[in-house]
Wavefront OBJ file of the C-alpha trace (Angstrom):
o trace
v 13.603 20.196 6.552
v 15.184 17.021 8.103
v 14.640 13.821 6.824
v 13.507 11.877 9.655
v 9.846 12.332 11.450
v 10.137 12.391 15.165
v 6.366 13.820 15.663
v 2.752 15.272 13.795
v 4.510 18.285 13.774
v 7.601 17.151 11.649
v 5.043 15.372 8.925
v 3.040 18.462 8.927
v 5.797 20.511 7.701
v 5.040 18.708 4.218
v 2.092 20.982 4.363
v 2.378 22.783 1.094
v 2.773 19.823 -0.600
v -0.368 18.472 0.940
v -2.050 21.239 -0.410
v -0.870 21.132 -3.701
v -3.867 20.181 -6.594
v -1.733 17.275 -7.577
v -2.339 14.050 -6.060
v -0.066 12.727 -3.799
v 0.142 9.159 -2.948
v 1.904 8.241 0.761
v 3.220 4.516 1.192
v 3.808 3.739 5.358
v 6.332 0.358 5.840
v 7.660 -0.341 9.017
v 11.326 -1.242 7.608
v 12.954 -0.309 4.620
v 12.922 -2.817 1.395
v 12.449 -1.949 -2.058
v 9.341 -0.762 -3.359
v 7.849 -3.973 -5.155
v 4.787 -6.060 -4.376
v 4.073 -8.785 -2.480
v 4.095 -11.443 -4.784
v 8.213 -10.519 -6.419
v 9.120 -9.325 -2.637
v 11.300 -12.767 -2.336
v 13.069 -13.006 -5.930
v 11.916 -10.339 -8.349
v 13.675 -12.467 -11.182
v 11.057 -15.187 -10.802
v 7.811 -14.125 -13.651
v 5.201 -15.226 -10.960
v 2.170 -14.166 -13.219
v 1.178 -17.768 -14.236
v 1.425 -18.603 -10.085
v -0.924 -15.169 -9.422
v -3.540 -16.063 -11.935
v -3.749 -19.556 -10.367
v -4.022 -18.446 -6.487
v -6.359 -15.763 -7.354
v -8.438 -18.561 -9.423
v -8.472 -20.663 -5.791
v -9.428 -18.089 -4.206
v -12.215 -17.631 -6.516
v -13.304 -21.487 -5.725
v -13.182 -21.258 -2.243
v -15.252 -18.191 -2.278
v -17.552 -19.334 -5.087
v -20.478 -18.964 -2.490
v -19.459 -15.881 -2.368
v -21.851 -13.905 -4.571
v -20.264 -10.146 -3.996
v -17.128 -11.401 -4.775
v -17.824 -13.671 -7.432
v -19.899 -11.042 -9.743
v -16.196 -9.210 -9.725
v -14.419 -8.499 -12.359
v -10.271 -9.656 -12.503
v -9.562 -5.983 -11.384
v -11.723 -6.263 -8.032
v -11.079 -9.985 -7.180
v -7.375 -8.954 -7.240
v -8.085 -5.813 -5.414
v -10.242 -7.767 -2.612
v -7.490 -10.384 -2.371
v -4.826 -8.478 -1.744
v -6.690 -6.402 1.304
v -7.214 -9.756 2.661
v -3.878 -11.137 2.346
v -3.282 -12.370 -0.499
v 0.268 -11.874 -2.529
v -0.325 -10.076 -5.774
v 1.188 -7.704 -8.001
v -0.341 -4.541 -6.361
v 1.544 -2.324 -3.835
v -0.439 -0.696 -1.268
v -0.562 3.313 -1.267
v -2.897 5.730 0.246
v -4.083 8.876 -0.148
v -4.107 9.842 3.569
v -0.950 10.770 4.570
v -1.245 9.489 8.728
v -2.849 6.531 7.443
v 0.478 6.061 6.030
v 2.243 7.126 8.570
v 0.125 4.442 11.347
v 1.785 1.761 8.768
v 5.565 3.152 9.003
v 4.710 2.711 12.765
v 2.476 -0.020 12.897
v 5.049 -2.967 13.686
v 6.117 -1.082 16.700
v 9.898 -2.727 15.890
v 12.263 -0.249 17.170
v 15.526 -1.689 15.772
v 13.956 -1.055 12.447
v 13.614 2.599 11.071
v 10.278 3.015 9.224
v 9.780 4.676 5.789
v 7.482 6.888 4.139
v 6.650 7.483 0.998
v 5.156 9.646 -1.154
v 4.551 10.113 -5.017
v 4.033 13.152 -6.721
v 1.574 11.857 -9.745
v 1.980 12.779 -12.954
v -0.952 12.135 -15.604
v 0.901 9.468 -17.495
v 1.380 7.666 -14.696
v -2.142 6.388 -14.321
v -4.023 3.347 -15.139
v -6.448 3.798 -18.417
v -9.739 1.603 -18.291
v -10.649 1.678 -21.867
v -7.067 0.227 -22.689
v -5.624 -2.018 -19.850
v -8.667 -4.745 -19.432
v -6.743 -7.293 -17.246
v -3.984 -6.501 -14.809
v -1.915 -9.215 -16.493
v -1.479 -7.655 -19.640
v 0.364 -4.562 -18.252
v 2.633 -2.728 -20.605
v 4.151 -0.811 -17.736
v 3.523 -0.236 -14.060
v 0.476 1.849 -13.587
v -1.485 3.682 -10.522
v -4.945 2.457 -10.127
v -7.801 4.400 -8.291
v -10.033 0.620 -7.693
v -13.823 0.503 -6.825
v -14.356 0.386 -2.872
v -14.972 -2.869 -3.028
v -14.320 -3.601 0.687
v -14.352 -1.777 4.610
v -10.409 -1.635 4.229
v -10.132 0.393 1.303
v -12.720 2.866 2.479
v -10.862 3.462 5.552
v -7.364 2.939 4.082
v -8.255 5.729 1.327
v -6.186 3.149 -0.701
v -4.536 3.245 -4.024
v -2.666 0.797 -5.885
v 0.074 0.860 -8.196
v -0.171 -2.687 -10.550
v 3.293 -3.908 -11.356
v 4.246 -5.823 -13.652
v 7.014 -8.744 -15.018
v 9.504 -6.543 -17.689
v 10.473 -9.654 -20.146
v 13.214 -7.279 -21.102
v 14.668 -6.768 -17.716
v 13.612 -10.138 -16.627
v 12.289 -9.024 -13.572
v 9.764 -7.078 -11.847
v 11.438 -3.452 -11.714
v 11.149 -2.131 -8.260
v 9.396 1.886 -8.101
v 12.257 3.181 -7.352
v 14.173 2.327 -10.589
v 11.731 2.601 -12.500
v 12.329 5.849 -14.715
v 8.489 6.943 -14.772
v 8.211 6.924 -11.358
v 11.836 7.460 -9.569
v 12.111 11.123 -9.742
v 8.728 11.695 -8.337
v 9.686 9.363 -5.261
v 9.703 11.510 -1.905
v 10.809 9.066 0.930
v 11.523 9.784 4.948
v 12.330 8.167 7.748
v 10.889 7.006 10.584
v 13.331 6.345 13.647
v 12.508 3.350 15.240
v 12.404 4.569 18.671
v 9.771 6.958 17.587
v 7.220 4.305 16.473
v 5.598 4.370 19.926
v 4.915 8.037 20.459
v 3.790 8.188 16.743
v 1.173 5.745 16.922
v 0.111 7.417 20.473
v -0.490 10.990 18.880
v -1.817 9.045 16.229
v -4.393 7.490 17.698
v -5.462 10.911 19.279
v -6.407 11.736 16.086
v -8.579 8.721 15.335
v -5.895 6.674 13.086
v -5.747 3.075 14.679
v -6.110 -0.522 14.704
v -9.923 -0.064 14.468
v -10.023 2.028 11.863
v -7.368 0.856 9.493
v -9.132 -2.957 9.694
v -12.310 -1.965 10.568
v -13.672 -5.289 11.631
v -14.066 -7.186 15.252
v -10.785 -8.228 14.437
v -9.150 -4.651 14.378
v -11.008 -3.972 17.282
v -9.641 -6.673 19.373
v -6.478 -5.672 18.077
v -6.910 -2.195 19.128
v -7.936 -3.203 22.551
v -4.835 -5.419 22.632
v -2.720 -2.231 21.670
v -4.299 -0.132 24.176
v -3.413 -2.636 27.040
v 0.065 -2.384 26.046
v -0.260 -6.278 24.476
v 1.565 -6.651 21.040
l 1 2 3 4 5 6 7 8 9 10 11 12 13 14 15 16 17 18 19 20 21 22 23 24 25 26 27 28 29 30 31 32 33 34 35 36 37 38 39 40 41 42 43 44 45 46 47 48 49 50 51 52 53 54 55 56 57 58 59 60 61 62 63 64 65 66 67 68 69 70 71 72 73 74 75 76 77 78 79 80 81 82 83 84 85 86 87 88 89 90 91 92 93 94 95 96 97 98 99 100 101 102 103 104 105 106 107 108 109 110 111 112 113 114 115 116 117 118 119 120 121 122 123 124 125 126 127 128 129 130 131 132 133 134 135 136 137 138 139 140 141 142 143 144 145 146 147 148 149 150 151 152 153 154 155 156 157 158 159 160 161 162 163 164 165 166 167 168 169 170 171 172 173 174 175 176 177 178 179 180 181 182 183 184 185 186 187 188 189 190 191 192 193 194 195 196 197 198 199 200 201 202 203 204 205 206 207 208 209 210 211 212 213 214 215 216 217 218 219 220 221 222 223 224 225 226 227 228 229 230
C-alpha cells in the first residue's frame, strides 16, 4: 500500500484496520511538524505549565459569567479552551478517520504535503480518572476520552492526548519519541496538490466547514469555501 493518499479510495484501503476492535485514533495536519501541543509547539525546552495554569485562570475571569463553563472542572475548562483556541497541553485527535483527513486538507496549501495520523491504542496508554485528578500533575503523556462539553467535540468525535513537561528530559517529549506511543504511530501523506480534490469528495460525504465548527461561523466559512473564497 503506498504511503501517500491521492483519493477516498486510497484511505479506504486502511479498511481492516478500521475494523479492527481496537481503537484507533487519526490526527489530520495540513504540514508536517512534530507531534506536540500547542502550547511547547515554539520551544519544547521551555516548562510552560506555570504560563498554562495562568491563561486558563484568565480565561476563567473573563468567562466568569459564564455559568456552563464555570461549574467545570480543570479537565473541561482545559478541554473547552483548547476547542476555542486556546494553547494548552492537549493535542487534538479524532476518532473519525475523514474528519481527520478534512484537517490534513483543510489549509488548502499546496506547497505543503499534509499528514495523517493514526494510533493504534494500547490499554496502558489511557488516561485513569481515579488517579490523574489535574492535567498538571501528569506522570506521563496520556489519551483522554473528555466529556462533550462543546458542538466541536461532538462533531469532531475528538480525543485528546494530555502531554506533559519530562523534568528529566527537560522538555516536552514529542509522540513520536516517546517510547509508549512511537511504535504504535501509523503516519501518511497527503500530497499537497491533492488537498483540493480531497476536501471536494469530502464534502460529498458531509465532512466540511459546517460540520467540523458547527456554528454561523463555520457556516459562513463553508459558504466562503464553496464560492471558491479562501
Amino acid at each position: 500500500m503506498s504511503n501517500e493518499i491521492h483519493c477516498i479510495s486510497d484511505y479506504l484501503k486502511l479498511a481492516p484496520a478500521f475494523e479492527s476492535d481496537v481503537l484507533l485514533l487519526f490526527r489530520g495536519q495540513g504540514g508536517h511538524f512534530r507531534l506536540h501541543p500547542k502550547i511547547a509547539r515554539n520551544d519544547p525546552k521551555i516548562d510552560t505549565t506555570e504560563l498554562e495554569k495562568g491563561m486558563l485562570e484568565e480565561l476563567s475571569r473573563r468567562l466568569a459569567t459564564n455559568v456552563g463553563f464555570s461549574s467545570m472542572n480543570e479537565w473541561d475548562k482545559l478541554a473547552y479552551a483548547q476547542h476555542y483556541g486556546l494553547a494548552t497541553r492537549l493535542l487534538d485527535w479524532t476518532t473519525n478517520p475523514l474528519v481527520a483527513l478534512w484537517f490534513a486538507c483543510s489549509d488548502l496549501n499546496e506547497s505543503s504535503d499534509g499528514r495523517i495520523y493514526m494510533i493504534v491504542t494500547t490499554e496502558n496508554m489511557f488516561l485513569n480518572a481515579q488517579v490523574d485528578k489535574s492535567p498538571f500533575n501528569l506522570n506521563r503523556t496520556k489519551i483522554w476520552k473528555p466529556n462533550i462539553n462543546n458542538s466541536r467535540i461532538a462533531s469532531q468525535n475528538g480525543w485528546f492526548t494530555v502531554h506533559r513537561y519530562s523534568k528529566k528530559d527537560k522538555q516536552f517529549v514529542h509522540l513520536g519519541a516517546n517510547k509508549e506511543f512511537s511504535d504504535e504511530i501509523i503516519s501518511k501523506v497527503v500530497p499537497g496538490h491533492r488537498k483540493a480534490a480531497l476536501l471536494k469528495q469530502l464534502d460529498k460525504l458531509g465532512i466540511n466547514h459546517e460540520f467540523i465548527y458547527q456554528g454561523v461561523d463555520g457556516t459562513c466559512n463553508y459558504i466562503n469555501w464553496m464560492n471558491g473564497i479562501k
